[in-house]
C-alpha positions, 0 to 999 in steps of 0.5 A: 807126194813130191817126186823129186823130178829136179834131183835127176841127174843127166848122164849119171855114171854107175860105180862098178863098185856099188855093182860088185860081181856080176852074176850069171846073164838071165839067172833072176833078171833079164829084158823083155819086148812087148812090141816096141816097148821093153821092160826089165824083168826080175823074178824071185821065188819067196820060198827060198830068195830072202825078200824083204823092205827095207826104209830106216837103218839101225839109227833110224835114219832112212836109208834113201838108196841103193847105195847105203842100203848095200853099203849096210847090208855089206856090214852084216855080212850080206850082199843085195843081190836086187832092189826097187823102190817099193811104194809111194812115199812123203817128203821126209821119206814115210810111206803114204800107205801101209808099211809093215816090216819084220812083223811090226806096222809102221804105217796103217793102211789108208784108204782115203779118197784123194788126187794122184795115182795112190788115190786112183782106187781100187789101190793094192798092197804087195805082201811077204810072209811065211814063205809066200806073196801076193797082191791084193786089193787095199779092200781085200787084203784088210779083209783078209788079212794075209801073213804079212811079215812084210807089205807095201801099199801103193797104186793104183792096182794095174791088174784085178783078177785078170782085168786092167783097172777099170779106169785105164784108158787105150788111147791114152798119151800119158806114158811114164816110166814106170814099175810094179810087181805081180805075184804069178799063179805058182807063186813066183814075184815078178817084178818089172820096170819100163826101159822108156815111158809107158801108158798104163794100159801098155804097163798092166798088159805087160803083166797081164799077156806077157808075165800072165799074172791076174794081179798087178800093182803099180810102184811108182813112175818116173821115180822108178829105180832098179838095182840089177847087176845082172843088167848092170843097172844100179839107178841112183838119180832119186832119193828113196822111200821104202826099198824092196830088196833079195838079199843073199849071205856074201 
Protein backbone atom coordinates (compact mmCIF):
# COMPACT_ATOMS: atom_id res chain seq x y z
CA UNK A 1 0.00 0.00 0.00
CA UNK A 2 2.22 3.07 -1.48
CA UNK A 3 1.08 6.56 -0.07
CA UNK A 4 2.04 8.47 -2.95
CA UNK A 5 4.37 10.66 -0.35
CA UNK A 6 6.65 11.98 -3.35
CA UNK A 7 3.51 13.27 -5.36
CA UNK A 8 3.14 16.28 -2.62
CA UNK A 9 3.12 19.33 -4.03
CA UNK A 10 4.64 22.44 -1.76
CA UNK A 11 2.81 25.58 -1.73
CA UNK A 12 -0.28 23.97 -4.05
CA UNK A 13 -2.77 26.68 -4.81
CA UNK A 14 -6.44 26.19 -4.29
CA UNK A 15 -8.85 27.29 -7.44
CA UNK A 16 -11.59 29.21 -6.45
CA UNK A 17 -13.55 27.60 -8.97
CA UNK A 18 -13.18 23.88 -7.50
CA UNK A 19 -14.60 25.59 -4.23
CA UNK A 20 -17.48 27.40 -5.61
CA UNK A 21 -19.92 29.10 -3.09
CA UNK A 22 -18.99 29.61 -0.03
CA UNK A 23 -21.46 28.19 2.40
CA UNK A 24 -22.35 29.65 5.87
CA UNK A 25 -19.34 29.76 8.48
CA UNK A 26 -20.02 26.67 10.85
CA UNK A 27 -23.15 25.20 9.06
CA UNK A 28 -21.26 21.41 8.80
CA UNK A 29 -17.81 22.34 9.21
CA UNK A 30 -15.74 24.16 11.72
CA UNK A 31 -12.20 24.02 13.61
CA UNK A 32 -11.91 22.54 16.68
CA UNK A 33 -8.71 22.81 19.63
CA UNK A 34 -7.57 20.10 21.81
CA UNK A 35 -5.07 21.46 23.64
CA UNK A 36 -2.26 22.51 21.20
CA UNK A 37 -3.37 20.59 18.48
CA UNK A 38 -6.63 21.31 16.22
CA UNK A 39 -8.55 19.32 13.81
CA UNK A 40 -11.41 20.20 11.24
CA UNK A 41 -14.39 19.18 12.30
CA UNK A 42 -17.24 18.21 9.77
CA UNK A 43 -20.63 16.65 10.94
CA UNK A 44 -23.76 15.14 8.80
CA UNK A 45 -26.70 13.67 9.92
CA UNK A 46 -27.39 10.42 7.25
CA UNK A 47 -31.19 10.70 7.72
CA UNK A 48 -31.40 13.69 5.62
CA UNK A 49 -27.51 14.65 4.14
CA UNK A 50 -26.77 12.43 1.05
CA UNK A 51 -23.70 10.59 2.10
CA UNK A 52 -22.17 8.05 0.03
CA UNK A 53 -18.51 6.58 -1.56
CA UNK A 54 -17.59 7.06 -4.39
CA UNK A 55 -14.24 5.26 -6.56
CA UNK A 56 -15.18 4.46 -10.31
CA UNK A 57 -16.75 7.25 -12.78
CA UNK A 58 -19.56 6.20 -15.17
CA UNK A 59 -16.37 4.36 -17.44
CA UNK A 60 -14.72 2.87 -14.72
CA UNK A 61 -12.04 4.82 -14.59
CA UNK A 62 -11.44 5.87 -10.86
CA UNK A 63 -12.19 9.14 -9.96
CA UNK A 64 -8.66 9.88 -8.21
CA UNK A 65 -9.85 13.34 -6.70
CA UNK A 66 -11.85 15.99 -5.40
CA UNK A 67 -11.73 17.63 -8.54
CA UNK A 68 -13.03 15.14 -11.06
CA UNK A 69 -15.38 13.74 -8.50
CA UNK A 70 -17.31 17.69 -8.59
CA UNK A 71 -16.59 18.10 -12.00
CA UNK A 72 -18.89 14.58 -12.48
CA UNK A 73 -21.41 15.38 -10.06
CA UNK A 74 -21.82 19.13 -11.77
CA UNK A 75 -23.08 16.91 -14.79
CA UNK A 76 -25.57 15.46 -12.89
CA UNK A 77 -26.75 18.25 -11.54
CA UNK A 78 -25.19 17.80 -8.24
CA UNK A 79 -22.94 20.07 -6.12
CA UNK A 80 -20.21 18.35 -3.44
CA UNK A 81 -20.83 20.01 -0.64
CA UNK A 82 -17.98 17.48 1.47
CA UNK A 83 -15.49 14.90 0.57
CA UNK A 84 -12.48 12.72 2.34
CA UNK A 85 -10.44 9.94 1.41
CA UNK A 86 -12.47 7.11 2.64
CA UNK A 87 -10.12 4.24 3.17
CA UNK A 88 -7.03 2.49 2.50
CA UNK A 89 -6.25 1.60 -1.07
CA UNK A 90 -3.53 -0.25 -3.87
CA UNK A 91 -1.51 1.19 -6.23
CA UNK A 92 -4.03 1.26 -9.03
CA UNK A 93 -6.57 2.60 -6.64
CA UNK A 94 -8.87 -0.65 -5.33
CA UNK A 95 -9.32 -0.44 -1.88
CA UNK A 96 -7.48 -2.81 0.56
CA UNK A 97 -10.63 -3.83 2.07
CA UNK A 98 -14.25 -3.92 2.17
CA UNK A 99 -15.89 -1.60 -0.44
CA UNK A 100 -19.86 -1.86 -1.08
CA UNK A 101 -21.41 1.06 -3.05
CA UNK A 102 -25.15 1.46 -4.03
CA UNK A 103 -25.96 -1.97 -2.37
CA UNK A 104 -23.30 -4.04 -4.51
CA UNK A 105 -19.78 -5.58 -2.87
CA UNK A 106 -16.87 -4.54 -4.55
CA UNK A 107 -14.65 -5.67 -2.57
CA UNK A 108 -14.87 -8.40 0.20
CA UNK A 109 -14.03 -7.91 3.70
CA UNK A 110 -10.27 -9.01 4.56
CA UNK A 111 -9.34 -9.93 7.56
CA UNK A 112 -5.73 -10.95 7.28
CA UNK A 113 -3.31 -10.67 9.32
CA UNK A 114 -0.41 -8.13 8.07
CA UNK A 115 2.16 -5.19 8.34
CA UNK A 116 0.79 -1.59 8.66
CA UNK A 117 -2.06 0.37 10.23
CA UNK A 118 -4.77 -1.81 8.28
CA UNK A 119 -3.39 -4.83 9.80
CA UNK A 120 -3.16 -3.24 13.22
CA UNK A 121 -6.39 -5.51 14.34
CA UNK A 122 -8.87 -5.08 15.58
CA UNK A 123 -9.67 -2.83 12.21
CA UNK A 124 -13.36 -1.50 11.61
CA UNK A 125 -15.81 -0.63 8.50
CA UNK A 126 -17.88 2.81 8.61
CA UNK A 127 -21.13 1.99 6.94
CA UNK A 128 -24.47 3.92 5.61
CA UNK A 129 -27.76 2.79 4.80
CA UNK A 130 -31.12 3.16 5.03
CA UNK A 131 -31.10 6.36 6.57
CA UNK A 132 -28.49 5.48 9.71
CA UNK A 133 -24.37 4.77 10.01
CA UNK A 134 -21.93 3.41 12.15
CA UNK A 135 -18.64 1.90 12.80
CA UNK A 136 -17.94 -1.48 13.96
CA UNK A 137 -15.23 -3.67 14.49
CA UNK A 138 -14.37 -5.71 10.76
CA UNK A 139 -15.33 -8.93 13.37
CA UNK A 140 -18.70 -7.15 14.57
CA UNK A 141 -19.92 -6.05 11.60
CA UNK A 142 -19.62 -9.63 9.55
CA UNK A 143 -21.46 -10.85 12.49
CA UNK A 144 -23.91 -8.20 12.17
CA UNK A 145 -24.24 -7.52 9.35
CA UNK A 146 -25.74 -3.82 9.11
CA UNK A 147 -27.95 -2.27 6.06
CA UNK A 148 -25.04 -1.21 4.30
CA UNK A 149 -25.64 0.65 1.10
CA UNK A 150 -22.51 1.69 1.66
CA UNK A 151 -19.24 0.80 3.62
CA UNK A 152 -15.60 1.25 3.83
CA UNK A 153 -12.85 -0.81 5.63
CA UNK A 154 -9.87 0.52 7.22
CA UNK A 155 -7.89 0.83 10.23
CA UNK A 156 -6.90 0.62 12.72
CA UNK A 157 -10.08 0.98 14.72
CA UNK A 158 -9.24 4.26 17.17
CA UNK A 159 -12.05 3.81 19.52
CA UNK A 160 -13.86 0.62 20.87
CA UNK A 161 -16.92 0.75 22.96
CA UNK A 162 -15.25 3.88 24.57
CA UNK A 163 -11.72 2.58 24.71
CA UNK A 164 -8.62 3.76 22.64
CA UNK A 165 -7.25 0.58 20.85
CA UNK A 166 -5.25 -1.43 23.12
CA UNK A 167 -2.39 -0.97 21.27
CA UNK A 168 -1.75 2.92 21.14
CA UNK A 169 0.74 4.09 22.97
CA UNK A 170 0.79 7.66 25.60
CA UNK A 171 4.28 8.28 24.92
CA UNK A 172 4.34 7.67 21.70
CA UNK A 173 6.63 10.22 18.76
CA UNK A 174 4.76 8.69 15.93
CA UNK A 175 2.65 11.72 15.14
CA UNK A 176 1.13 11.99 11.45
CA UNK A 177 -1.60 13.94 9.94
CA UNK A 178 -4.48 12.10 9.95
CA UNK A 179 -8.56 11.43 9.55
CA UNK A 180 -11.25 9.37 10.70
CA UNK A 181 -14.82 9.25 11.62
CA UNK A 182 -16.97 8.31 14.26
CA UNK A 183 -20.80 8.01 14.30
CA UNK A 184 -22.18 9.69 17.73
CA UNK A 185 -24.71 8.04 20.18
CA UNK A 186 -27.64 10.23 18.10
CA UNK A 187 -26.50 9.14 15.06
CA UNK A 188 -24.65 12.28 13.64
CA UNK A 189 -21.17 11.07 11.47
CA UNK A 190 -18.62 12.93 12.69
CA UNK A 191 -15.75 13.28 10.58
CA UNK A 192 -12.27 14.63 11.30
CA UNK A 193 -8.80 15.61 10.13
CA UNK A 194 -5.78 16.81 11.99
CA UNK A 195 -4.55 20.36 10.84
CA UNK A 196 -0.75 19.35 11.75
CA UNK A 197 0.64 15.68 12.75
CA UNK A 198 -0.91 13.73 15.52
CA UNK A 199 0.12 10.52 17.73
CA UNK A 200 -2.66 8.08 17.94
CA UNK A 201 -3.28 8.25 21.24
CA UNK A 202 -4.08 12.34 20.77
CA UNK A 203 -6.30 11.53 17.52
CA UNK A 204 -8.55 8.82 19.06
CA UNK A 205 -8.92 11.08 22.57
CA UNK A 206 -10.07 13.65 20.31
CA UNK A 207 -12.91 11.36 19.24
CA UNK A 208 -13.33 9.97 22.62
CA UNK A 209 -13.32 13.46 25.28
CA UNK A 210 -14.07 15.97 22.45
CA UNK A 211 -16.82 14.46 19.77
CA UNK A 212 -17.81 11.92 22.71
CA UNK A 213 -18.48 9.13 20.33
CA UNK A 214 -17.44 5.29 21.83
CA UNK A 215 -16.52 4.19 18.21
CA UNK A 216 -13.65 5.74 16.14
CA UNK A 217 -12.10 4.48 12.78
CA UNK A 218 -8.89 5.53 11.34
CA UNK A 219 -8.86 6.94 7.22
CA UNK A 220 -5.70 7.22 6.34
CA UNK A 221 -2.54 9.49 7.26
CA UNK A 222 -0.64 11.75 5.86
CA UNK A 223 -2.67 11.03 2.50
CA UNK A 224 -5.23 12.75 4.62
CA UNK A 225 -7.45 15.22 2.17
CA UNK A 226 -10.29 17.31 2.84
CA UNK A 227 -12.74 19.11 0.89
CA UNK A 228 -14.60 22.06 2.87
CA UNK A 229 -15.60 25.20 1.64
CA UNK A 230 -16.48 26.25 4.42
CA UNK A 231 -13.05 26.30 5.49
CA UNK A 232 -11.98 27.12 2.20
CA UNK A 233 -10.13 23.77 2.01
CA UNK A 234 -10.45 21.56 -1.22
CA UNK A 235 -6.77 19.22 -0.73
CA UNK A 236 -5.54 18.05 -4.07
CA UNK A 237 -1.85 16.92 -3.28
CA UNK A 238 -2.51 12.82 -3.58
CA UNK A 239 -4.04 10.77 -5.86
CA UNK A 240 -7.49 9.12 -4.27
CA UNK A 241 -8.95 5.98 -3.53
CA UNK A 242 -12.34 5.43 -2.25
CA UNK A 243 -13.74 9.07 -1.74
CA UNK A 244 -16.56 9.67 1.20
CA UNK A 245 -18.65 12.59 0.10
CA UNK A 246 -22.34 14.87 0.97
CA UNK A 247 -23.83 15.93 -1.87
CA UNK A 248 -26.69 17.95 -2.35
CA UNK A 249 -29.16 19.07 -5.50
CA UNK A 250 -27.30 22.44 -7.22
Amino acid sequence: MRRFLSLLLAGLTIPSALLGPAFAAGQNCEIARDGARSYAVCRFNPATDDVRLYLNDASGKPYGSFRALKSALESEGKRLVFAMNGGMYHEDFSPVGLYVEGGRTAKSANTNKGPGNFHMLPNGIFWIGGGKAGVLETEAYLRRKPPADFATQSGPMLLIDGKRHARFLKDSNSAKKRNGVCVTQKGEIVFAVSEGPVTFWEFSGFFKDRIGCDNALFLDGSISSLYAPELRRADGFFPLGPIIAVTAEK
